[in-house]
C-alpha positions as CSV (number, residue, x, y, z in Angstrom):
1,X,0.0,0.0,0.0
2,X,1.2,3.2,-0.8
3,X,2.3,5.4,1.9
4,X,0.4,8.9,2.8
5,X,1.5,11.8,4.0
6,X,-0.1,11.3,7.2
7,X,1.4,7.6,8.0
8,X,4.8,8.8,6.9
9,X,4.5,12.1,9.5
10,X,2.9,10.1,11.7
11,X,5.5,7.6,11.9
12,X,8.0,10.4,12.0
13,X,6.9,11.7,15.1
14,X,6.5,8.3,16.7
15,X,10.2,7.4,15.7
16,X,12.2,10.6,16.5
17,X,11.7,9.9,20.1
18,X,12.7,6.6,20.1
19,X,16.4,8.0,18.3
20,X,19.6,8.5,20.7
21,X,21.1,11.1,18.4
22,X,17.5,13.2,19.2
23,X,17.8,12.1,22.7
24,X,16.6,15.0,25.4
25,X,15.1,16.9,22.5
26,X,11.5,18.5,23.0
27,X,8.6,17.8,22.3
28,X,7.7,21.2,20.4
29,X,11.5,20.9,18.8
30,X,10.9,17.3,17.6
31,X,7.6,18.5,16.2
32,X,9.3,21.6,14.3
33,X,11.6,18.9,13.1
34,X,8.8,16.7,11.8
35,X,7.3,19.8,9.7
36,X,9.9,20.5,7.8
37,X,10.8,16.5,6.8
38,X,9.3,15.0,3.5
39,X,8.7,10.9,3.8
40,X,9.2,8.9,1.3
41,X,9.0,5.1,0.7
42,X,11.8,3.9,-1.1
43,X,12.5,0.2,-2.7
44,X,15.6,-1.9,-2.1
45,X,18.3,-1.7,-4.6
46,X,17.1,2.2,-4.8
47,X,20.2,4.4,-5.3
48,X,19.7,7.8,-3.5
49,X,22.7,9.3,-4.5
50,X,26.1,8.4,-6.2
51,X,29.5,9.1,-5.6
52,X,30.2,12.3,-6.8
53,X,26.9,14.0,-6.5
54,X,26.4,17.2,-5.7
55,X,23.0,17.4,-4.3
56,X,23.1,18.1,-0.5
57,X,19.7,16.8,1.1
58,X,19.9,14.8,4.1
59,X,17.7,12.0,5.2
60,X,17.1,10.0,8.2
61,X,16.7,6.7,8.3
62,X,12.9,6.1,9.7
63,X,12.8,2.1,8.7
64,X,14.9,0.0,6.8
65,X,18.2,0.1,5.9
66,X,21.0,1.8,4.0
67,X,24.6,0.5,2.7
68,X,26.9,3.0,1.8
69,X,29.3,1.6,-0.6
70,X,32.9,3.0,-2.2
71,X,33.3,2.0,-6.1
72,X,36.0,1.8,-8.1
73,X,36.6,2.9,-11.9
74,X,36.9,-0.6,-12.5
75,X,33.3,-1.5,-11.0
76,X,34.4,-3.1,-8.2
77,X,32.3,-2.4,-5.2
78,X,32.9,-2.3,-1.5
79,X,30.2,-1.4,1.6
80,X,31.9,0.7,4.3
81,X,28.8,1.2,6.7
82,X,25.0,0.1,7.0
83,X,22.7,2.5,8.6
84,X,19.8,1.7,10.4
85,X,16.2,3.7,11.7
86,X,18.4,6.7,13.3
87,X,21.1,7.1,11.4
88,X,21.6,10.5,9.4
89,X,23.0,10.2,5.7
90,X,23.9,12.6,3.2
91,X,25.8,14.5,6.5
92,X,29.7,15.0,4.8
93,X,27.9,17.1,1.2
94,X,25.2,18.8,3.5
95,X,28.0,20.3,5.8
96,X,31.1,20.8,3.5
97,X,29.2,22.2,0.6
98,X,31.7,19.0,-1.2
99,X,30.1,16.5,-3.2
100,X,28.8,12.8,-1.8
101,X,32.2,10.6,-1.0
102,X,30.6,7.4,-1.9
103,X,27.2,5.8,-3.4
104,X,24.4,5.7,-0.8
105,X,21.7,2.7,-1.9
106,X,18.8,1.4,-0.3
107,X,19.2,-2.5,1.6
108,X,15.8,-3.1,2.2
109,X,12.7,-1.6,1.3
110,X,13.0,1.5,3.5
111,X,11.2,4.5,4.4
112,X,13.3,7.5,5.0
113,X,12.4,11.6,6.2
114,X,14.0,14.1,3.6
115,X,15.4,17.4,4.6
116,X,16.4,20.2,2.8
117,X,20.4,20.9,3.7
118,X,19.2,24.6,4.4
119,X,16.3,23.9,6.3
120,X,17.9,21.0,8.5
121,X,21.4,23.2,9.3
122,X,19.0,26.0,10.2
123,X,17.3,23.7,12.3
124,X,20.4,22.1,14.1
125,X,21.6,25.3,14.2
126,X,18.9,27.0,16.1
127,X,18.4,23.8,18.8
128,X,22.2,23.7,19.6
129,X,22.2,20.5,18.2
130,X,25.5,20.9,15.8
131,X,27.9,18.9,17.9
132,X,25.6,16.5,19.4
133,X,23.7,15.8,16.1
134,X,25.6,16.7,12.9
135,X,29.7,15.6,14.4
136,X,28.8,13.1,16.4
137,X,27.3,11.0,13.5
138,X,30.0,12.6,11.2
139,X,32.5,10.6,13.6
140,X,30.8,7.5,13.9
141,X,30.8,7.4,9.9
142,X,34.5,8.3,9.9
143,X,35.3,5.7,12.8
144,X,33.4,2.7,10.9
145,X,34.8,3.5,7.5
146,X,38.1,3.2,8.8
147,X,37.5,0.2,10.7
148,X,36.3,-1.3,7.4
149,X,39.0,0.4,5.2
150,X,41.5,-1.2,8.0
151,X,39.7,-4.6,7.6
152,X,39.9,-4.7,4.0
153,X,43.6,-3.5,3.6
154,X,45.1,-5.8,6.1
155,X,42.8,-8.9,6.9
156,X,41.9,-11.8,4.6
157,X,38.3,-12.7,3.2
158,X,37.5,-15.1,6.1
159,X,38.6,-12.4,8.7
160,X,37.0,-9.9,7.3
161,X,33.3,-12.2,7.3
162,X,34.1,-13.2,10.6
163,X,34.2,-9.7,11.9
164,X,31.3,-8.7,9.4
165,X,29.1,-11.5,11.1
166,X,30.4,-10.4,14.5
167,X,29.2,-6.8,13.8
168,X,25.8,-7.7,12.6
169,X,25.4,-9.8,15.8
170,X,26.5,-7.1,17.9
171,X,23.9,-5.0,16.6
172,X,20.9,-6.8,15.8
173,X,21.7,-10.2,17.4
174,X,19.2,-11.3,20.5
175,X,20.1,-13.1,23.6
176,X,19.8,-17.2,23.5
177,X,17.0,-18.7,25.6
178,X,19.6,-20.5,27.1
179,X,23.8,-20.1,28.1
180,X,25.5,-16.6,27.2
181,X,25.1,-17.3,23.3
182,X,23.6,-14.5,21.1
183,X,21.4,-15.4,18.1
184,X,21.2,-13.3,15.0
185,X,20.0,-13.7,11.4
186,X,22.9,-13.8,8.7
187,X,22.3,-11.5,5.5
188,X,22.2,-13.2,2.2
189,X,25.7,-14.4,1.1
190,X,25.6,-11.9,-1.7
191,X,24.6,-9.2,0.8
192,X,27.8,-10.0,3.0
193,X,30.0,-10.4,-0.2
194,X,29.1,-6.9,-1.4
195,X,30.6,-6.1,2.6
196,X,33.3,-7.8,2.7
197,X,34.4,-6.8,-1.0
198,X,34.4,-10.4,-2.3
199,X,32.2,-12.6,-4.3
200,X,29.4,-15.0,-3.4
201,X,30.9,-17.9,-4.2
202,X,34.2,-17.5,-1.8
203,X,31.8,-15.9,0.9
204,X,29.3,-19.5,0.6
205,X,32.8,-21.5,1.0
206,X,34.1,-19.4,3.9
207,X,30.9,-19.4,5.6
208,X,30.6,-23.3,5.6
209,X,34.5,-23.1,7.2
210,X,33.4,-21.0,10.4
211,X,30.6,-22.7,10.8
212,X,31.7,-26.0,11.1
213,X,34.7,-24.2,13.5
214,X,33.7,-23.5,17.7
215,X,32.8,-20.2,16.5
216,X,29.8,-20.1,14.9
217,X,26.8,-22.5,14.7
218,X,24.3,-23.2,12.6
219,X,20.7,-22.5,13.8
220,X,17.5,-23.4,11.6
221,X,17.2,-21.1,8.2
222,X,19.6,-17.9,8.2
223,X,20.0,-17.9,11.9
224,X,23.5,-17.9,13.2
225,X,24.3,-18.7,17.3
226,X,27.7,-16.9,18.4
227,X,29.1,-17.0,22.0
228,X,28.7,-13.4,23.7
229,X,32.9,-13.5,24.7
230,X,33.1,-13.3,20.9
231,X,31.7,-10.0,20.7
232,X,33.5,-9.3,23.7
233,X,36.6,-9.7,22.3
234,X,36.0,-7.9,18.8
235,X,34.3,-4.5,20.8
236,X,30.9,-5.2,20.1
C-alpha cells in the first residue's frame, strides 16, 4: 500500500523519540523537526545518491536500511557502513558544501524523512544540536569506515566475514533462551560479499568453514548462534 502523508508524518513523530542522536530533545522541537521532513517510501536496490553527486539533502533513516558503498573505476564495489532507523546520511555534502564521497543505496525496502540541507542546518543550528547531532554521527561514519578500510587492507576474506558476522550480531543479534550465546539472522551471502568486498561464491565457501569451527553454529534457516565472549573480544 502506498504510503500517505499522514502515515509517513505520523510515523515520524512516533520514531524521533525513540532516536539517541535526538535524545533529550523537545517535544515542540521534535515537532518543528517533523514539519519541515518529507517521507518517502523507497524500494531496495534504490540508489539515493552516487558518488560524486552534488546534491546536499539529508535524510534519516525512519525504517529499513542503507549501505553505503565505495566504487572503483573498474566497477568493483565495496560497503563501508550500514545505517539503520536513526542514522543521518547525506551529513559529509550537506556540511562541507563538497560532493557525496561514496554511493548511498537502499538495503531493504526502506522509508526515509528528507530534509532540505538549508532547512535542516537551520534547524540544528537554532536547537544547539551541531555537535551533538551533525559531528557526532559525522564521527561514527568516519570511525566505521576506517575500521572497514583497516579490515579490507590488512585482513583476509574469512577475517573480514568473521568480523562482518560479528558486527551484525553485535547490533541486531538477541540473547539465547539459554547459556550466554547471542542469536542473530545472517544477511544473504551476496549481501555479505558486497561487505566484505568479495564474491558469493568465496563468501558461501568461507561461511561453511566458520561454521563447522567452535565459533559459529548453525541455527534453523539464516539464523546464526555466536558465543557473547566473541563480541567481547571484537568490541561489540
Amino acid at each position: 500500500m502506498a504510503m500517505t502523508a499522514r502515515v509517513g508524518a505520523d510515523e515520524l513523530r512516533a520514531g524521533v523519540r525513540e532516536f539517541p542522536c535526538l535524545e533529550g530533545v523537545g517535544e515542540d522541537d521534535l515537532e518543528s523537526l517533523c514539519r519541515i521532513a518529507r517521507c518517502h517510501d523507497y524500494p531496495r536496490g534504490n540508489i539515493l545518491h552516487y558518488q560524486g553527486d552534488t546534491d546536499s539533502a539529508v535524510y534519516m533513516v525512519i525504517r529499513g536500511k542503507v549501505k553505503i558503498v565505495l566504487a572503483s573505476e573498474e566497477g568493483r564495489e565495496v560497503v563501508i557502513d550500514l545505517l539503520r532507523p536513526g542514522d543521518l546520511l547525506g551529513l559529509v555534502a550537506a556540511a562541507s558544501g563538497a560532493a557525496h564521497p561514496a554511493h548511498a543505496i537502499t538495503a531493504t525496502d526502506a522509508r526515509l524523512a528528507k530534509f532540505s540541507r538549508d532547512a535542516f542546518l537551520s534547524w540544528v543550528e537554532k536547537h544547539g544540536l551541531t555537535k551533538k547531532l551533525v559531528w557526532q554521527q559525522l564521527a561514527a561514519r568516519v570511525r566505521q569506515a576506517y575500521s572497514r578500510i583497516g579490515e579490507h587492507a590488512l585482513l583476509g576474506a574469512k577475517e573480514r566475514l568473521l568480523y562482518t558476522l560479528l558486527e551484525i550480531a553485535g547490533r541486531e543479534g538477541e540473547p539465547a533462551a539459554e547459556g550466554d550465546d547471542i542469536l542473530f539472522t545472517r544477511p544473504t551471502h551476496q549481501e555479505l560479499a558486497e561487505r566484505i568486498g568479495s564474491s558469493r561464491e568465496v563468501v558461501t565457501r568461507l561461511l561453511k568453514e566458520l561454521l563447522a569451527s567452535d565459533l559459529l553454529d548453525a541455527e534453523e534457516g539464516k539464523v546464526i548462534r555466536v558465543p557473547y565472549s566473541a563480541l567481547v573480544l571484537r568490541g561489540e
